[in-house]
C-alpha positions in Angstrom: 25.8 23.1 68.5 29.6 24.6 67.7 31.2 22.4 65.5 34.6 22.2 66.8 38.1 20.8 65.9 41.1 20.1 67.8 44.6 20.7 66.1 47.7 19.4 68.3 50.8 21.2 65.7 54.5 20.0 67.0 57.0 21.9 66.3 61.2 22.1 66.4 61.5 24.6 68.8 61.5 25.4 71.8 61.0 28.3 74.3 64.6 27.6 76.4 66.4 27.1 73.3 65.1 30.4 71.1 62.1 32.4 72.7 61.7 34.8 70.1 61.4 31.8 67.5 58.7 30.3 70.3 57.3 33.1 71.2 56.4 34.2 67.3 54.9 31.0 67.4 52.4 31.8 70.0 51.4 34.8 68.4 50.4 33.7 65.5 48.6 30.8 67.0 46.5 33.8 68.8 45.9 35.9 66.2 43.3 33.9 63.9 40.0 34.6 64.9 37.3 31.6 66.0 40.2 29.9 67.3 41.1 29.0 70.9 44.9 28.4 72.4 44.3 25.9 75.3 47.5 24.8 75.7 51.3 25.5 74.9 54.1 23.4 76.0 57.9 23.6 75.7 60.3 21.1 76.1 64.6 22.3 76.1 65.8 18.7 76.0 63.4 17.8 73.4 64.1 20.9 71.5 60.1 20.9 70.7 56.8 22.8 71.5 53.2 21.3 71.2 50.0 23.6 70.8 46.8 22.6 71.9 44.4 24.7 69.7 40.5 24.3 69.0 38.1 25.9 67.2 35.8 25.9 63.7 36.6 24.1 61.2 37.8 26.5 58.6 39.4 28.1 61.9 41.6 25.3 62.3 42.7 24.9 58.8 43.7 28.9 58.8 45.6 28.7 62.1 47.5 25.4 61.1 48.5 27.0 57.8 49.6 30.1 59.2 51.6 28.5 61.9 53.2 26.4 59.4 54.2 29.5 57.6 55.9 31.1 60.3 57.8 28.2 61.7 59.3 27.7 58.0 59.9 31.1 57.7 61.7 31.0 61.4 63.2 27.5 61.9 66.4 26.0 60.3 66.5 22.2 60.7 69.8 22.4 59.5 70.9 23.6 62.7 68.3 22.2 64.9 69.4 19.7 68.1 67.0 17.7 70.2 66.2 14.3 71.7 63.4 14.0 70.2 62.6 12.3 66.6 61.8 15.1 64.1 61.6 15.2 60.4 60.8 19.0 59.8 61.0 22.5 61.4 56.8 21.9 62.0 56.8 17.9 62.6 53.0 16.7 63.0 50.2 18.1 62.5 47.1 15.9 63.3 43.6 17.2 63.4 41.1 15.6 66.1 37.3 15.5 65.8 36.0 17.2 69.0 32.2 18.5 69.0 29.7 17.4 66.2 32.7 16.8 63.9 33.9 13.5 62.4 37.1 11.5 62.0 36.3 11.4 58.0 35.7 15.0 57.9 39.4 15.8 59.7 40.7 13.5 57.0 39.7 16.1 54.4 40.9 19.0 56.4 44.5 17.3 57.1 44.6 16.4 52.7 43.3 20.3 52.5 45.7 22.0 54.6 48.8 19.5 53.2 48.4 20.3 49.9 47.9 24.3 50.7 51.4 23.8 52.4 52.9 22.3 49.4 51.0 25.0 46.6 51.9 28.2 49.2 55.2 26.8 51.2 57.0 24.3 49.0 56.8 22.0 52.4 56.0 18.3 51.7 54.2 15.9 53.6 53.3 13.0 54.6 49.5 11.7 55.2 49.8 9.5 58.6 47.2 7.9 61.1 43.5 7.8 59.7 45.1 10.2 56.7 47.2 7.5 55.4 47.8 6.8 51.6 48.8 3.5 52.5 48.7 0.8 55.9 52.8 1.5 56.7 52.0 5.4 56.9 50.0 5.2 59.6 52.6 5.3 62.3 54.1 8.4 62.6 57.4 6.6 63.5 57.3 4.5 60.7 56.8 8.2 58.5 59.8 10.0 61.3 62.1 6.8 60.7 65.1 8.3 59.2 64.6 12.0 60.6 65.5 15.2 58.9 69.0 14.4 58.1 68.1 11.1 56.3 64.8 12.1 54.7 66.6 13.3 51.3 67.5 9.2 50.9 64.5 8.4 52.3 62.3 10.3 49.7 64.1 8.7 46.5 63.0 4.8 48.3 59.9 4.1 45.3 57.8 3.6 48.3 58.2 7.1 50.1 57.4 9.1 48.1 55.4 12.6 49.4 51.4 12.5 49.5 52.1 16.2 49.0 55.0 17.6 47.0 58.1 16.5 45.4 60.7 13.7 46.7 62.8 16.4 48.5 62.6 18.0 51.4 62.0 22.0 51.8 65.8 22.3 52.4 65.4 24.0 55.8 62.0 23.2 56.7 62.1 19.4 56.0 59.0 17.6 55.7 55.5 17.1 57.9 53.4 14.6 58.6 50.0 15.6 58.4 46.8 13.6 59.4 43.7 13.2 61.4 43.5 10.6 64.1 41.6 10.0 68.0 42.9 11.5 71.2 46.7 10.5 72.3 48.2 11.1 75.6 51.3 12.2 75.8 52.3 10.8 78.9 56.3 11.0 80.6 58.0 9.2 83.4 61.1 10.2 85.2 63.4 7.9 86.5 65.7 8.4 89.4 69.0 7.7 87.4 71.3 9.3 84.9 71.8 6.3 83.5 70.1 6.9 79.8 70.3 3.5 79.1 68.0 2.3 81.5 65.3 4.2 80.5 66.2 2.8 76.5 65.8 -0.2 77.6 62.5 0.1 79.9 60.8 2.3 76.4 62.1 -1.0 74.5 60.1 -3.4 76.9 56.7 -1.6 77.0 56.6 0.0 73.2 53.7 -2.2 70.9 56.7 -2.0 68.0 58.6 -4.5 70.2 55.8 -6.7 71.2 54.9 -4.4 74.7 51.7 -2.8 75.2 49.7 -2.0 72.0 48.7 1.8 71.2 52.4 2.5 73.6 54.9 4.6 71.5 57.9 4.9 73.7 61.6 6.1 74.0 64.1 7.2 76.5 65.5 10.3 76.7 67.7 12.1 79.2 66.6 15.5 80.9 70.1 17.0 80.9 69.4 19.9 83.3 67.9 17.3 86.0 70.5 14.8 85.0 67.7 12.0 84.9 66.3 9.5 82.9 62.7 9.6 81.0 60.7 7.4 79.2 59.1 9.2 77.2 55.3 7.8 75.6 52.6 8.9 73.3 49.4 6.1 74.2 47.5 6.4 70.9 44.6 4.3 72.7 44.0 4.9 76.7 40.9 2.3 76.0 43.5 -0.3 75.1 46.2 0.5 76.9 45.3 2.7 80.5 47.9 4.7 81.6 48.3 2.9 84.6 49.5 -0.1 82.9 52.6 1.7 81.5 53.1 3.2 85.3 53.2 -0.2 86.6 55.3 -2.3 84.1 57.5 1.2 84.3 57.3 0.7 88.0 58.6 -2.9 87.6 61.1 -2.7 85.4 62.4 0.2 86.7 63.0 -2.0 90.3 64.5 -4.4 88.0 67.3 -2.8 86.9 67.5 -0.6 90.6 66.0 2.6 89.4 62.6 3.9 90.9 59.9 6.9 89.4 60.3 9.9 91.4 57.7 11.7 88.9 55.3 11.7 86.0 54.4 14.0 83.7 51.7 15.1 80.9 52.2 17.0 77.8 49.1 18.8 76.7 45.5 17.9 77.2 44.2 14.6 78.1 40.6 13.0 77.6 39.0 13.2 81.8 38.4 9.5 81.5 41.9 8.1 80.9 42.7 10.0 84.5 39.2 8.4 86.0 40.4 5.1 85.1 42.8 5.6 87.1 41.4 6.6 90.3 39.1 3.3 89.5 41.8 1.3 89.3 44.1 2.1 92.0 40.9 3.2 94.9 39.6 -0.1 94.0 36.2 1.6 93.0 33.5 -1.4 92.6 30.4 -0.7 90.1 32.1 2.8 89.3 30.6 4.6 86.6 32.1 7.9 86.0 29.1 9.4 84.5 27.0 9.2 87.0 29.0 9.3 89.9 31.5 12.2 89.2 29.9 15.5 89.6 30.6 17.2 86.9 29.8 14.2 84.4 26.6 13.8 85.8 25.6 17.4 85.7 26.5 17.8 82.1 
Protein backbone atom coordinates (compact mmCIF):
# COMPACT_ATOMS: atom_id res chain seq x y z
CA UNK A 1 0.00 0.00 0.00
CA UNK A 2 1.33 3.81 -0.97
CA UNK A 3 2.26 5.51 1.89
CA UNK A 4 0.89 8.88 1.56
CA UNK A 5 0.97 12.36 3.09
CA UNK A 6 -1.12 15.30 2.86
CA UNK A 7 0.52 18.92 3.04
CA UNK A 8 -2.04 21.86 3.23
CA UNK A 9 0.91 25.06 2.74
CA UNK A 10 -0.88 28.76 3.25
CA UNK A 11 0.56 31.29 1.78
CA UNK A 12 0.40 35.45 1.52
CA UNK A 13 -0.64 35.74 -1.75
CA UNK A 14 -2.98 35.58 -3.85
CA UNK A 15 -3.90 35.07 -7.55
CA UNK A 16 -6.24 38.59 -7.82
CA UNK A 17 -3.73 40.47 -6.09
CA UNK A 18 -0.26 39.31 -8.02
CA UNK A 19 -0.75 36.20 -10.48
CA UNK A 20 2.71 35.91 -11.50
CA UNK A 21 3.65 35.72 -7.68
CA UNK A 22 0.61 32.92 -7.51
CA UNK A 23 1.05 31.44 -10.47
CA UNK A 24 5.09 30.75 -9.69
CA UNK A 25 3.67 29.20 -6.85
CA UNK A 26 1.71 26.58 -8.68
CA UNK A 27 4.55 25.64 -10.68
CA UNK A 28 6.63 24.79 -8.42
CA UNK A 29 4.07 22.86 -6.42
CA UNK A 30 3.82 20.80 -9.86
CA UNK A 31 7.18 20.28 -10.59
CA UNK A 32 8.45 17.77 -7.78
CA UNK A 33 7.96 14.40 -8.83
CA UNK A 34 5.74 11.68 -6.60
CA UNK A 35 3.67 14.46 -5.69
CA UNK A 36 0.03 15.28 -6.50
CA UNK A 37 -1.66 19.01 -6.61
CA UNK A 38 -5.38 18.31 -5.70
CA UNK A 39 -6.34 21.48 -4.87
CA UNK A 40 -5.44 25.28 -5.25
CA UNK A 41 -7.46 28.03 -3.81
CA UNK A 42 -7.19 31.92 -3.94
CA UNK A 43 -8.74 34.25 -1.84
CA UNK A 44 -8.28 38.51 -2.93
CA UNK A 45 -9.91 39.70 0.30
CA UNK A 46 -7.86 37.40 2.30
CA UNK A 47 -4.80 38.24 0.29
CA UNK A 48 -3.97 34.17 0.77
CA UNK A 49 -3.70 30.93 -1.29
CA UNK A 50 -3.98 27.27 0.18
CA UNK A 51 -2.56 24.11 -1.61
CA UNK A 52 -3.88 20.87 -1.24
CA UNK A 53 -0.92 18.60 -2.16
CA UNK A 54 -0.36 14.69 -1.37
CA UNK A 55 2.09 12.40 -2.05
CA UNK A 56 5.29 10.16 -0.49
CA UNK A 57 6.67 11.06 2.22
CA UNK A 58 10.03 12.31 1.29
CA UNK A 59 7.72 13.88 -1.67
CA UNK A 60 6.11 16.00 0.67
CA UNK A 61 8.98 17.24 2.53
CA UNK A 62 10.72 18.25 -1.04
CA UNK A 63 7.59 20.06 -2.34
CA UNK A 64 7.02 21.91 1.09
CA UNK A 65 10.72 23.10 1.04
CA UNK A 66 10.74 24.16 -2.39
CA UNK A 67 7.56 26.05 -2.16
CA UNK A 68 8.80 27.73 0.88
CA UNK A 69 11.74 28.77 -1.13
CA UNK A 70 10.02 30.38 -3.73
CA UNK A 71 7.42 32.26 -1.80
CA UNK A 72 10.41 33.86 0.28
CA UNK A 73 12.25 34.53 -2.68
CA UNK A 74 8.84 36.13 -4.26
CA UNK A 75 6.75 37.67 -1.30
CA UNK A 76 7.42 40.84 0.67
CA UNK A 77 5.43 40.94 3.92
CA UNK A 78 6.43 44.25 4.27
CA UNK A 79 4.05 45.31 1.70
CA UNK A 80 1.51 42.58 2.06
CA UNK A 81 -2.41 43.62 2.84
CA UNK A 82 -5.13 41.12 3.79
CA UNK A 83 -7.97 40.21 6.12
CA UNK A 84 -6.63 37.54 7.09
CA UNK A 85 -4.17 36.85 10.19
CA UNK A 86 -0.63 36.15 8.86
CA UNK A 87 2.69 36.04 10.33
CA UNK A 88 4.95 35.24 7.22
CA UNK A 89 5.07 35.42 3.38
CA UNK A 90 4.39 31.19 3.73
CA UNK A 91 2.12 31.17 7.00
CA UNK A 92 1.32 27.37 7.98
CA UNK A 93 2.50 24.60 6.92
CA UNK A 94 0.89 21.42 8.62
CA UNK A 95 1.40 17.97 7.41
CA UNK A 96 -1.56 15.33 7.70
CA UNK A 97 -1.30 11.57 7.91
CA UNK A 98 -3.34 10.20 5.03
CA UNK A 99 -2.69 6.38 3.89
CA UNK A 100 -0.56 3.99 6.17
CA UNK A 101 1.12 7.02 7.62
CA UNK A 102 1.01 8.26 11.31
CA UNK A 103 0.37 11.49 13.25
CA UNK A 104 3.92 10.76 15.06
CA UNK A 105 5.62 10.23 11.93
CA UNK A 106 4.29 13.89 10.39
CA UNK A 107 5.63 15.18 13.60
CA UNK A 108 9.17 14.31 12.43
CA UNK A 109 8.57 15.46 8.88
CA UNK A 110 7.12 19.07 10.14
CA UNK A 111 10.70 19.24 12.87
CA UNK A 112 12.57 17.99 9.47
CA UNK A 113 11.35 20.34 6.98
CA UNK A 114 11.43 23.45 9.76
CA UNK A 115 14.78 23.17 10.52
CA UNK A 116 15.82 22.68 6.58
CA UNK A 117 13.97 26.10 6.23
CA UNK A 118 15.98 27.68 8.94
CA UNK A 119 19.71 25.94 7.81
CA UNK A 120 18.81 26.73 3.80
CA UNK A 121 16.30 29.99 4.13
CA UNK A 122 17.07 31.79 7.33
CA UNK A 123 13.02 31.53 7.82
CA UNK A 124 12.07 30.68 11.50
CA UNK A 125 9.33 28.79 12.78
CA UNK A 126 7.22 27.93 15.03
CA UNK A 127 6.21 24.08 15.96
CA UNK A 128 2.17 24.28 16.44
CA UNK A 129 -0.76 21.61 16.74
CA UNK A 130 0.61 17.88 17.44
CA UNK A 131 4.29 19.62 16.62
CA UNK A 132 4.25 21.74 19.63
CA UNK A 133 7.28 22.49 21.93
CA UNK A 134 4.99 23.39 24.47
CA UNK A 135 0.79 23.17 25.44
CA UNK A 136 0.17 27.28 24.39
CA UNK A 137 1.77 26.43 20.77
CA UNK A 138 -0.66 24.34 19.79
CA UNK A 139 -3.14 26.86 18.53
CA UNK A 140 -2.00 28.38 15.59
CA UNK A 141 -3.79 31.64 16.72
CA UNK A 142 -2.20 31.70 19.84
CA UNK A 143 1.46 31.23 17.53
CA UNK A 144 -0.37 34.19 14.61
CA UNK A 145 -1.34 36.49 17.79
CA UNK A 146 0.62 39.54 17.04
CA UNK A 147 1.01 39.01 13.11
CA UNK A 148 3.93 39.98 11.04
CA UNK A 149 4.19 43.50 12.07
CA UNK A 150 4.40 42.60 15.85
CA UNK A 151 6.34 39.34 15.66
CA UNK A 152 9.88 41.26 16.03
CA UNK A 153 8.38 42.13 19.91
CA UNK A 154 6.85 39.17 20.01
CA UNK A 155 10.06 37.06 19.52
CA UNK A 156 12.18 38.92 22.33
CA UNK A 157 8.88 37.73 24.99
CA UNK A 158 11.38 34.76 27.03
CA UNK A 159 8.55 32.54 26.22
CA UNK A 160 8.42 32.88 22.21
CA UNK A 161 11.19 32.13 21.32
CA UNK A 162 11.64 30.13 17.59
CA UNK A 163 11.60 26.12 17.70
CA UNK A 164 13.61 26.90 14.63
CA UNK A 165 15.98 29.88 14.25
CA UNK A 166 16.84 32.97 15.85
CA UNK A 167 14.39 35.51 17.81
CA UNK A 168 13.86 37.58 14.59
CA UNK A 169 11.93 37.31 11.86
CA UNK A 170 13.38 36.69 8.05
CA UNK A 171 12.91 40.47 7.47
CA UNK A 172 10.57 40.02 4.45
CA UNK A 173 9.50 36.59 4.86
CA UNK A 174 8.48 36.69 8.58
CA UNK A 175 8.05 33.59 10.37
CA UNK A 176 6.00 30.03 9.79
CA UNK A 177 4.29 27.83 11.72
CA UNK A 178 5.04 24.47 10.99
CA UNK A 179 3.31 21.25 12.41
CA UNK A 180 1.44 18.08 11.86
CA UNK A 181 -2.05 17.75 13.02
CA UNK A 182 -5.80 15.79 11.83
CA UNK A 183 -8.04 17.01 9.11
CA UNK A 184 -9.59 20.72 9.45
CA UNK A 185 -12.31 22.11 7.48
CA UNK A 186 -12.10 25.24 6.30
CA UNK A 187 -15.57 26.15 6.24
CA UNK A 188 -17.07 30.08 5.24
CA UNK A 189 -20.44 31.70 5.63
CA UNK A 190 -21.67 34.70 3.87
CA UNK A 191 -24.01 36.95 5.36
CA UNK A 192 -26.45 39.17 3.63
CA UNK A 193 -25.03 42.57 5.15
CA UNK A 194 -22.14 44.92 4.73
CA UNK A 195 -22.21 45.47 8.07
CA UNK A 196 -18.61 43.87 9.22
CA UNK A 197 -19.49 44.10 12.54
CA UNK A 198 -22.10 41.67 12.52
CA UNK A 199 -20.26 39.05 11.29
CA UNK A 200 -17.33 40.00 14.33
CA UNK A 201 -19.66 39.55 16.59
CA UNK A 202 -21.47 36.24 15.30
CA UNK A 203 -17.37 34.64 14.88
CA UNK A 204 -17.10 36.03 18.70
CA UNK A 205 -20.29 33.86 19.73
CA UNK A 206 -19.46 30.48 18.18
CA UNK A 207 -15.33 30.53 18.36
CA UNK A 208 -14.15 27.72 21.43
CA UNK A 209 -11.54 30.76 22.46
CA UNK A 210 -14.74 32.63 23.71
CA UNK A 211 -16.51 29.73 25.22
CA UNK A 212 -18.61 28.79 21.72
CA UNK A 213 -18.18 25.55 20.05
CA UNK A 214 -14.94 23.66 20.78
CA UNK A 215 -12.53 22.75 17.74
CA UNK A 216 -14.43 26.35 16.04
CA UNK A 217 -11.73 28.88 15.04
CA UNK A 218 -13.63 31.83 13.73
CA UNK A 219 -13.50 35.56 12.48
CA UNK A 220 -15.32 37.93 10.44
CA UNK A 221 -14.19 39.40 7.57
CA UNK A 222 -15.70 41.51 4.82
CA UNK A 223 -15.66 40.39 0.97
CA UNK A 224 -15.18 43.89 -0.36
CA UNK A 225 -15.98 43.16 -4.08
CA UNK A 226 -19.55 41.49 -2.86
CA UNK A 227 -19.75 44.14 -0.22
CA UNK A 228 -20.89 41.35 2.34
CA UNK A 229 -20.09 39.99 5.50
CA UNK A 230 -18.25 36.49 6.23
CA UNK A 231 -17.55 34.52 9.03
CA UNK A 232 -14.98 32.94 8.33
CA UNK A 233 -14.02 29.16 10.38
CA UNK A 234 -11.39 26.58 10.39
CA UNK A 235 -13.33 23.32 12.56
CA UNK A 236 -10.16 21.50 13.78
CA UNK A 237 -12.60 18.62 14.91
CA UNK A 238 -15.97 17.88 12.55
CA UNK A 239 -16.39 14.79 15.23
CA UNK A 240 -16.75 17.36 17.90
CA UNK A 241 -18.14 20.04 16.35
CA UNK A 242 -20.37 19.05 12.79
CA UNK A 243 -20.56 21.62 10.55
CA UNK A 244 -23.99 21.87 10.86
CA UNK A 245 -23.85 23.09 14.30
CA UNK A 246 -21.85 26.28 13.21
CA UNK A 247 -24.61 26.72 10.19
CA UNK A 248 -27.36 26.76 12.70
CA UNK A 249 -26.10 28.86 15.64
CA UNK A 250 -24.78 31.08 12.37
CA UNK A 251 -28.25 30.80 11.19
CA UNK A 252 -29.62 32.02 14.58
CA UNK A 253 -27.56 34.59 15.37
CA UNK A 254 -27.54 35.95 12.16
CA UNK A 255 -31.70 36.43 12.58
CA UNK A 256 -30.74 37.93 15.69
CA UNK A 257 -29.12 40.77 14.73
CA UNK A 258 -31.55 40.89 11.17
CA UNK A 259 -29.03 39.46 8.80
CA UNK A 260 -29.64 35.99 6.97
CA UNK A 261 -26.96 33.34 5.03
CA UNK A 262 -27.44 33.67 1.45
CA UNK A 263 -24.23 31.26 0.94
CA UNK A 264 -21.59 28.85 2.27
CA UNK A 265 -18.43 28.06 1.20
CA UNK A 266 -15.40 25.53 1.49
CA UNK A 267 -11.78 26.08 1.15
CA UNK A 268 -9.94 23.00 0.05
CA UNK A 269 -10.70 19.45 0.66
CA UNK A 270 -12.94 18.06 3.21
CA UNK A 271 -13.07 14.48 4.95
CA UNK A 272 -16.70 12.78 2.86
CA UNK A 273 -18.04 12.09 6.33
CA UNK A 274 -18.19 15.65 7.90
CA UNK A 275 -20.60 16.30 4.60
CA UNK A 276 -22.57 12.78 5.36
CA UNK A 277 -23.25 14.03 8.68
CA UNK A 278 -24.89 16.33 7.32
CA UNK A 279 -27.26 14.88 5.07
CA UNK A 280 -27.93 12.60 8.38
CA UNK A 281 -28.76 15.29 10.18
CA UNK A 282 -30.89 17.48 8.26
CA UNK A 283 -32.86 14.20 6.04
CA UNK A 284 -33.54 12.86 9.46
CA UNK A 285 -31.75 9.54 8.44
CA UNK A 286 -32.65 6.82 11.26
CA UNK A 287 -30.00 3.80 11.81
CA UNK A 288 -27.77 5.53 8.99
CA UNK A 289 -24.52 4.15 8.61
CA UNK A 290 -22.56 5.71 5.90
CA UNK A 291 -20.45 2.71 5.17
CA UNK A 292 -22.68 0.56 4.29
CA UNK A 293 -25.38 2.52 2.94
CA UNK A 294 -23.48 5.04 0.61
CA UNK A 295 -22.41 3.40 -2.53
CA UNK A 296 -19.22 4.18 -2.81
CA UNK A 297 -18.26 3.52 0.91
CA UNK A 298 -19.62 0.21 0.67
CA UNK A 299 -17.91 -0.75 -2.45
CA UNK A 300 -14.51 0.28 -1.26
Amino acid sequence: MARLVECVPNFSVSKEKDEAVFQGLVDVAKSVPNCMVIDVQSDGNHNRCVFTIVGAPEAIEEVAFQLTKKATETIDMTKHQGQHPRMGSTDVVPFIPTMDVTIEECVEISKRVAKRIWEELQVPSFLYEESASRPERRNLATCRKGQFEGMPEKLLDPDWAPDFGERKIHPTAGIIAIGARIPLIAYNINLDTSDLSVAKKIANSIRAAKGGFQCCKAIGVMLEERNIAQVSMNLTNTDITPIYYVFEMVKALADRYGARIIGTELVGLTPGKALLDCAEFYLKLENFNYRTQVMEYNLL
